[in-house]
N, C-alpha and C positions, 0 to 999 in steps of 0.2 A: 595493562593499558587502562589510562582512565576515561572511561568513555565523557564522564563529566563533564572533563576539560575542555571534549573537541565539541559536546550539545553548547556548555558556554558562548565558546569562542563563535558558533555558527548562527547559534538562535540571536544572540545580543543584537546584532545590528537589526535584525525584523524586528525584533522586541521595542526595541528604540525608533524604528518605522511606525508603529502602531500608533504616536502619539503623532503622525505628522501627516497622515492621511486619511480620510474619511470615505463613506458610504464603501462602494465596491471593491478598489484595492485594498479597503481594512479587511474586508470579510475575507479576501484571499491571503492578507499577511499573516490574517489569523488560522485560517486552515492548515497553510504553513506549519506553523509552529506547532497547531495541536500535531499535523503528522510525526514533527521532531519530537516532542514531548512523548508520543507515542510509540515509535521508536527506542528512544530511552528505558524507558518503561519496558517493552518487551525484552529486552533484552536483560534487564534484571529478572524476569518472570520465566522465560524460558532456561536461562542459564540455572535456575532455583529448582525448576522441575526435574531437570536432566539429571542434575548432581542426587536430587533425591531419591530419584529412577535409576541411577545408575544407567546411565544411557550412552554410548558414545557419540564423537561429534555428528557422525552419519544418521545416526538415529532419531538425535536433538532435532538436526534440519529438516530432516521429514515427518516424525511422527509430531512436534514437540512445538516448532516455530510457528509452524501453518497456521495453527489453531489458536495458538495464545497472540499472532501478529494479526490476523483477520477478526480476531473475537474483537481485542482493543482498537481496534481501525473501526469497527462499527461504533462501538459502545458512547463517544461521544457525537458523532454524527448520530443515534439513535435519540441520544438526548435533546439534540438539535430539532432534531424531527415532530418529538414528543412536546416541548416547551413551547417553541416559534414557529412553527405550521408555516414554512416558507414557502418560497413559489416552489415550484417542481425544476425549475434552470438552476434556481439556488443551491438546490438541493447537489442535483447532480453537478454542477462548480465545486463545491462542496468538498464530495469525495475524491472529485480529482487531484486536487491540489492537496488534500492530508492525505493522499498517496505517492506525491509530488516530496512533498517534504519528510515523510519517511524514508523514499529510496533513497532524499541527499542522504539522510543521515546516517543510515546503511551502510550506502557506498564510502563517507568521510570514516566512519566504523572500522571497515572492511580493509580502507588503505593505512590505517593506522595499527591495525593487526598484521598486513602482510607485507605492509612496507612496500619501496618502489619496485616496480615491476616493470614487465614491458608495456608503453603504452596503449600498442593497439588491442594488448589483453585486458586493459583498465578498462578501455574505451566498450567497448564487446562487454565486460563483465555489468559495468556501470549502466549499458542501454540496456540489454534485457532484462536488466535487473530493475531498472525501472520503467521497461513495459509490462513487467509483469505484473509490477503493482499497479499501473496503469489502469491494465486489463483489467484485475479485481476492482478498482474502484467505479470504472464505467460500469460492470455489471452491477458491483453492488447498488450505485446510484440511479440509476436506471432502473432496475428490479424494483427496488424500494418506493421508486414513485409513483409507477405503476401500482405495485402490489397496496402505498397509501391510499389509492381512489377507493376502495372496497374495503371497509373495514375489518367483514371476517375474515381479511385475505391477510392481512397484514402480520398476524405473527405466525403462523405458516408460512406464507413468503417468505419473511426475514428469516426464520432459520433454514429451511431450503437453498438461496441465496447463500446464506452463510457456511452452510455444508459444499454447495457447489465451487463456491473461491480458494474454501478450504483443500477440496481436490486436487485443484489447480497448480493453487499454489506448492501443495504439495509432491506432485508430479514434477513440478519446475525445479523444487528442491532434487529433487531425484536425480531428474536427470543432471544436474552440474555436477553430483556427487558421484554419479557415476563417471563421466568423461568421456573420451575418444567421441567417438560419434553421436554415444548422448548428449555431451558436450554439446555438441553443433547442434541439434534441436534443441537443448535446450536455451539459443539463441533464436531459431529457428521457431520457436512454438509462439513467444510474445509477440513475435515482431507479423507473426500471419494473423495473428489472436485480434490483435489491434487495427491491421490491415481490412479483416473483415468486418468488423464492428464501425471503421471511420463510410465503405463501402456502405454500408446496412444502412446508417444516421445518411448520410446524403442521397439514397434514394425515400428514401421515408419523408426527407424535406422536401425532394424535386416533388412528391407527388401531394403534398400539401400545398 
């Protein structure tokens, strides 16, 4: 499979967006893309680790992706942080959206390795699949703004934070690798994860 083809054929049209809209929907076409770009990227990085670990597919997914997919999901958002000292809304838009654009390109990844399938399994695969990144980047984003108001806090947050997404996500890997009823939670875990986080953000605004 050449993942190239299908980052090409998907990024071109935001890429070609970027010249044709300003201020706020460029910042988001752009997070976009760095997600895709991101994406790409791990997936050359973790497939290099495994082969040289001698890992199997099982292994790769949980010990191998979590950490090399959350480490590069920070590391230009970290840049972002460290460079342009944005608002803290920015911030956290931010990371939603190169979470947003990593799951497409996962999931576009994911159907071009396993080919057509049934759809309500695409459907089920592709959402928790991308609440999970979801999840990770609300926390990460959130974490991050807070933990930027105190500056000793800041790089003990961010790796804290980044061990904790790493669990996560690593769990969530787990459980789809295992199946039958892990399966099902591991539908079942983003989509509560998200649930109480949207819950949490709207009483925290009613009471401002």
């Amino acid at each position: 499979m050449y993942i190239e083809n299908i980052f090409v054929l998907i990024a071109a049209p935001l890429l070609a967006c970027l010249f044709c809209v300003r201020g706020h929907p460029r910042a988001i076409v752009t997070s976009l893309l760095v997600g895709m770009v991101v994406c790409l990227l791990s997936a050359y990085v973790s497939s290099f680790i495994a082969q040289a670990t001698c890992l199997d597919s099982v292994q790769a997914a949980v010990q191998v992706a979590p950490m090399v997919e959350e480490t590069l999901k920070l590391l230009p958002l970290l840049f972002f942080l460290l460079a342009a000292e944005p608002k803290v809304e920015n911030v956290g838009l931010a990371f939603v959206f190169v979470a947003v654009g990593f799951a497409t390109m996962e999931s576009a990844f994911y159907l071009a390795d396993a080919g057509l399938t049934d759809p309500a399994t695409l459907a089920l695969r592709g959402l928790s699949t991308a609440m999970m990144h979801l999840v990770c980047g609300v926390v990460m984003g959130y974490g991050l703004t807070r933990a930027w108001e105190h500056p000793w806090m800041r790089a003990a947050g961010t790796f804290g934070l980044l061990c904790l997404v790493m669990c996560y996500h690593g769990l969530f890997n787990l459980l789809v690798a295992a199946g039958d009823l892990a399966g099902i939670a591991a539908i079942v875990m983003p989509v509560a994860s998200l649930a109480v986080i949207i819950l949490v953000q709207r009483r925290s605004s009613s009471r401002t």
